[in-house]
C-alpha positions in Angstrom: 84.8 15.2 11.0 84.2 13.4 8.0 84.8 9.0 9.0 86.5 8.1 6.0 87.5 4.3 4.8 89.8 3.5 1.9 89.5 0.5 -0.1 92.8 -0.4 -1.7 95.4 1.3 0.2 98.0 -0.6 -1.2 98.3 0.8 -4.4 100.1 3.7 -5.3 96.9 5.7 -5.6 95.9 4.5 -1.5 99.1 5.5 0.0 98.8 8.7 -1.4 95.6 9.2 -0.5 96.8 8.6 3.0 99.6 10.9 2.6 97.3 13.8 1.8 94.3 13.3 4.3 96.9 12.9 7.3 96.6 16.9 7.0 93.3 17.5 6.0 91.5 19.4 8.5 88.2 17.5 8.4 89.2 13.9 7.1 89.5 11.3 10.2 90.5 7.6 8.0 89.1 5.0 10.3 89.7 2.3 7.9 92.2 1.3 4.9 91.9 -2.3 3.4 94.9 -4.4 2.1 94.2 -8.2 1.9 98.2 -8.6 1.4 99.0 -6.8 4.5 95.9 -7.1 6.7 96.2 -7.1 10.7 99.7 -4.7 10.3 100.2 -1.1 11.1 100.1 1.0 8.4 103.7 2.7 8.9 105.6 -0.4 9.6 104.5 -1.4 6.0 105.2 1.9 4.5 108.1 3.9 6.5 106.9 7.3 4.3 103.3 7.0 6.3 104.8 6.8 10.1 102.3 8.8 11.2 99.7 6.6 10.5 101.4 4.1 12.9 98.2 3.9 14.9 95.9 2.8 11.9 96.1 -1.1 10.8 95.2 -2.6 7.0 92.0 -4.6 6.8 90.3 -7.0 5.2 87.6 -5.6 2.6 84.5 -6.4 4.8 82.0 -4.0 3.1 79.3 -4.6 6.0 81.9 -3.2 8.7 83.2 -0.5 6.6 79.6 1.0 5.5 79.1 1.4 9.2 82.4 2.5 10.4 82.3 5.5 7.3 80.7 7.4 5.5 82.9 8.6 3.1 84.3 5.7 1.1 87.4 5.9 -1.5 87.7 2.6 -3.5 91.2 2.5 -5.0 90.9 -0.8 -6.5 91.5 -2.1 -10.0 88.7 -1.9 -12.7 86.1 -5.0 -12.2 87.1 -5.3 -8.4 85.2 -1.6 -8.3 82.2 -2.5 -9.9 82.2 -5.6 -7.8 81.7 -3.6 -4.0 80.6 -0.4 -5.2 77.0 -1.5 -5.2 77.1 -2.0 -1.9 78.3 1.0 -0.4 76.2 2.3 -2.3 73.4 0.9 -1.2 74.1 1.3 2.7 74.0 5.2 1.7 77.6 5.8 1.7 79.2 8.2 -0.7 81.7 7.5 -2.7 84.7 8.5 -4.7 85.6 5.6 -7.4 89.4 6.1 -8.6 88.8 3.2 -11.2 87.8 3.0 -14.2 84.3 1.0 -13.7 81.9 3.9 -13.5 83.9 6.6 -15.6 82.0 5.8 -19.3 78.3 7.0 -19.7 77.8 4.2 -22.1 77.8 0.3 -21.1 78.0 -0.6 -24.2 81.3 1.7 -24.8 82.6 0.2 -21.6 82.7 -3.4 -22.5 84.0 -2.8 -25.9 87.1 -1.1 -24.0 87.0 -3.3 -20.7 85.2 -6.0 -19.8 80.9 -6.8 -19.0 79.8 -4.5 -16.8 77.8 -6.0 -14.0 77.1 -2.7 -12.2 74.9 -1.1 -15.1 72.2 -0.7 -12.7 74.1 2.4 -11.0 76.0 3.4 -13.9 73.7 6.3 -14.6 74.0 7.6 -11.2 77.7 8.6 -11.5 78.9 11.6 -12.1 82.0 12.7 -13.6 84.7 13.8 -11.3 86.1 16.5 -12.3 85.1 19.7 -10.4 86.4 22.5 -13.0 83.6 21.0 -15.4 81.3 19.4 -12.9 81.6 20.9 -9.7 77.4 21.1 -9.2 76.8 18.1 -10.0 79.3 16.6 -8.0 78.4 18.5 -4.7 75.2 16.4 -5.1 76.5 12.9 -6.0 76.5 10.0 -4.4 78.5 8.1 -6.2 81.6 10.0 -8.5 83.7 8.5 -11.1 87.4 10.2 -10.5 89.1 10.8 -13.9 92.2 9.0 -15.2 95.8 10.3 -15.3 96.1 10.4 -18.9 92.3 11.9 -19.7 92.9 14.9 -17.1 96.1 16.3 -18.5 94.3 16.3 -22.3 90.5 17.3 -21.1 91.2 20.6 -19.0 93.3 22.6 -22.1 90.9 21.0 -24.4 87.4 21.8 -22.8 87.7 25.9 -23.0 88.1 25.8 -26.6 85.8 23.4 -27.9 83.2 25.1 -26.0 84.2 28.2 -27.4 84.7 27.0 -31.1 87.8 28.6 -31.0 89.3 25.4 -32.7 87.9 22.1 -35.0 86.3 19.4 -33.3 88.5 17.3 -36.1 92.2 16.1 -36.3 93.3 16.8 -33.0 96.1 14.8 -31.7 97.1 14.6 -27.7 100.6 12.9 -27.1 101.0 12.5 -23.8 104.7 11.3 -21.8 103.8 9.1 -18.3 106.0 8.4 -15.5 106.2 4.3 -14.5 104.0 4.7 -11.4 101.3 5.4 -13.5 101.4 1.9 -14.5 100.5 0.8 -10.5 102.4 -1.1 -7.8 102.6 -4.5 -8.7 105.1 -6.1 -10.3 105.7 -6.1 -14.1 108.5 -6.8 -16.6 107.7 -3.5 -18.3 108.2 -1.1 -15.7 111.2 -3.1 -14.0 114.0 -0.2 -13.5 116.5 -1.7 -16.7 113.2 -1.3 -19.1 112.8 2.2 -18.0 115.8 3.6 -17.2 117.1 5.4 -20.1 114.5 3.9 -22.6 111.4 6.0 -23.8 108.5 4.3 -25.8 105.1 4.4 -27.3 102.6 1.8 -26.3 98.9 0.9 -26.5 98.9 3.8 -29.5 95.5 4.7 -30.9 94.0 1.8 -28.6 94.3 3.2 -25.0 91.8 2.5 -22.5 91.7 6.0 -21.2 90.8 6.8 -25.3 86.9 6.8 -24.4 87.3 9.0 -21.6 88.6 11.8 -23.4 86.9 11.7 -26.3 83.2 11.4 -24.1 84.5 14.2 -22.3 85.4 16.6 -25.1 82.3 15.5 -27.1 80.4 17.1 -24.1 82.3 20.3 -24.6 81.7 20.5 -28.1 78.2 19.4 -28.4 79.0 16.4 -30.9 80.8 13.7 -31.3 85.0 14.2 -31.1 87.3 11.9 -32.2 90.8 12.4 -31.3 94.6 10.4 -32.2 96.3 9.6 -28.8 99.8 8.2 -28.0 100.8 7.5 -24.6 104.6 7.1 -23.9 106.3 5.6 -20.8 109.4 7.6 -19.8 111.8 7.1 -17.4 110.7 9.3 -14.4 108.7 8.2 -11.2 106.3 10.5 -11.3 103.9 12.8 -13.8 102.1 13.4 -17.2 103.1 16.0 -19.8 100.6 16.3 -22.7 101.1 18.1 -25.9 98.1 18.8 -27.9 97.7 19.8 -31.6 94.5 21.4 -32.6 93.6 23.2 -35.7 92.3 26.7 -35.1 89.1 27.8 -36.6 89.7 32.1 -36.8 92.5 33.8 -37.1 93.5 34.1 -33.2 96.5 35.4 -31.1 98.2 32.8 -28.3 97.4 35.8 -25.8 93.7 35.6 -26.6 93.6 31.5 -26.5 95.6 32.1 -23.0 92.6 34.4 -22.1 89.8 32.0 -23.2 91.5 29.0 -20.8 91.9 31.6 -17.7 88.7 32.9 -17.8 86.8 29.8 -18.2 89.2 28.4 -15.3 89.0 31.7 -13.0 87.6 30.1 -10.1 89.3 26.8 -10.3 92.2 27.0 -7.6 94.2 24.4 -9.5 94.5 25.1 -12.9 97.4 27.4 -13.8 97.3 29.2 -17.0 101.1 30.2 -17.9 102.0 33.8 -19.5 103.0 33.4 -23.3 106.1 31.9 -24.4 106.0 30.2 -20.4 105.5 26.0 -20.6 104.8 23.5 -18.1 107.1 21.5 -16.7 106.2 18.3 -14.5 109.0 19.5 -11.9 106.7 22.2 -11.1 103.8 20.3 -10.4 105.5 17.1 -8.7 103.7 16.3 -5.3 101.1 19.0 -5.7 97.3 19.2 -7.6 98.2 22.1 -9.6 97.3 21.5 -13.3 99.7 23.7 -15.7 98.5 24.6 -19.1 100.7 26.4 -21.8 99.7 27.1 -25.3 101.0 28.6 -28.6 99.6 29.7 -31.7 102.2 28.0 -35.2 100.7 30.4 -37.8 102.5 28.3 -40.1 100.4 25.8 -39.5 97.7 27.6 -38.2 98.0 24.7 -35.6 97.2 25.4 -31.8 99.7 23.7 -29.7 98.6 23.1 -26.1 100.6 22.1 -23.6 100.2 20.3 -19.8 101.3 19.0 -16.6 99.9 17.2 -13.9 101.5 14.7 -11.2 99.4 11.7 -12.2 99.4 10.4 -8.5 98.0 13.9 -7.3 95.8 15.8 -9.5 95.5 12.4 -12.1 94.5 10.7 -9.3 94.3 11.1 -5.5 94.3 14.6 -5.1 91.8 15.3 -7.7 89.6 12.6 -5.5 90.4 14.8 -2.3 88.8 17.8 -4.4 85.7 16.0 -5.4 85.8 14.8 -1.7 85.8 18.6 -0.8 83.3 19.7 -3.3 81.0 16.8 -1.8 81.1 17.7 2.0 80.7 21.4 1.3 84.1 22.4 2.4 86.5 24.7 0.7 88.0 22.7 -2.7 91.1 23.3 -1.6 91.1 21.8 2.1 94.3 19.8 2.3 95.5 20.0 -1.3 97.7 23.3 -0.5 101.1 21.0 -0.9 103.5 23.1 -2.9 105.4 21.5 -5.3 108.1 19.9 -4.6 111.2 21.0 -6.5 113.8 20.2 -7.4 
């Protein structure tokens, strides 16, 4: 069995990571941290995790939890990360970051989008978390950096094509549309129910954090620098990302044969769903589960690629894509414990 801890299981991100290990076949949690609620059973806090009624929140003691697991998932803000992984990982634990801290290849990048970086000294030893790109090099990390919410949903339709030239590095555009629990658990005037409900906005547009990510990312999969315009919105749902992506094609190319190009490069990645023609995601078909669903179409208009996804940010944009890296580390089928179906309606 693989001792697990979980550092932040407060969070939206935590709880669902509970949710999903409770039925993984291998993953035994022997720890979750909660400085709010330390010293209570888990269920009695939150009634959806009953099951867990036999585990209790702890305080953060990184000595106690480096020998209790060996597995460590720190679902903690950005800047708290960068403050304890260090020391996991220098008791030899592995571990799966869900923050922000270690995502950037560049320092410098970081701390023009977040904040000093005080963990440079392991930066270069994390690897990207996203196992339909990186699944080799993950297997062998110590340390991975999971994705964002918002960076998943535009990287995976993206990647296939730049690698393929199929379309221009230049101009593309990725609007995205974000349920309120991607904004966390703790309080805040914005995502207070008479905000959301019935309201949809724009925010934080060309100057998202998650900007960086992307753009590393797809530079990567062209092989030069990508620049990219994205708006995030905030709509009134609890849960999911839908991401629409404009592209300009290079050749004169059919939507069947960009379908084609994204399926094959994803043919042995069990959670990307390539859609038939004229199909489109929805995020009702993805809620609870870590499918990614990707839908294009070809505007020969335009000559404009349109590219379409869903993910449930809390599952594949977050926890469950960590799960999967968690699999891909310990050797065991990507798949163990992420076979939720979605939940609809």
């Amino acid at each position: 069995m693989l001792r697990i801890a979980i550092v932040g299981g407060s969070g939206y991100t935590g709880i669902e990571l509970l949710r999903i290990l409770k039925f993984h076949p291998r993953a035994n949690v022997v720890a979750v941290t909660s400085r709010q609620y330390a010293g209570r059973p888990v269920g009695t806090v939150f009634p959806s995790l009953q099951g867990y009624d036999d585990l209790f929140f702890t305080e953060p003691d990184v000595t106690y939890l480096s020998k209790t697991a060996d597995w460590i998932f720190t679902a903690v803000p950005h800047k708290t990360a960068m403050s304890i992984v260090p020391q996991f990982f220098e008791a030899g634990c592995r571990i799966i970051d869900l923050s922000a801290d270690f995502r950037l290849r560049d320092r410098q990048t970081y701390e023009i989008w977040y904040q000093a970086h005080t963990a440079s000294g392991i930066l270069n030893k994390a690897v990207y978390g996203m196992p339909e790109i990186y699944k080799e090099k993950i297997a062998s990390a110590q340390l991975v950096a999971n994705p964002g919410c918002y960076p998943t949903g535009a990287i995976l339709p993206l990647v296939p094509l730049l690698n393929s030239k199929i379309i221009s590095s230049k101009g593309i555009i990725a609007d995205s549309k974000s349920g309120a629990s991607g904004a966390g658990r703790n309080p805040s005037m914005v995502t207070l129910y008479c905000e959301v409900n019935e309201a949809l906005k724009a925010y934080k547009v060309a100057e998202h954090r998650h900007l960086p990510e992307i753009e590393q990312e797809l530079s990567v999969a062209a092989g030069k620098p990508v620049f990219i315009t994205f708006i995030p919105h905030l709509v009134p749902m609890t849960r999911g990302i839908l991401t629409t992506i404009y592209a300009q094609i290079n050749e004169k190319i059919s939507t069947d044969r960009v379908l084609a190009v994204i399926k094959e490069f994803y043919k042995n990645s069990p959670f990307v769903r390539i859609l038939p023609e004229g199909t489109f995601p929805n995020i009702s078909y993805v809620r609870g589960s870590n499918f990614c669903d990707i839908g294009a179409k070809v505007d020969r208009h335009t000559n404009t690629l349109i590219l379409i996804s869903a993910i449930d940010n809390l599952v594949k944009g977050a926890s469950g894509q960590a799960v999967q890296n968690l699999n891909v580390m310990a050797g065991l089928d990507e798949s163990s414990g992420l076979g939720t179906i979605p939940l609809f309606p």
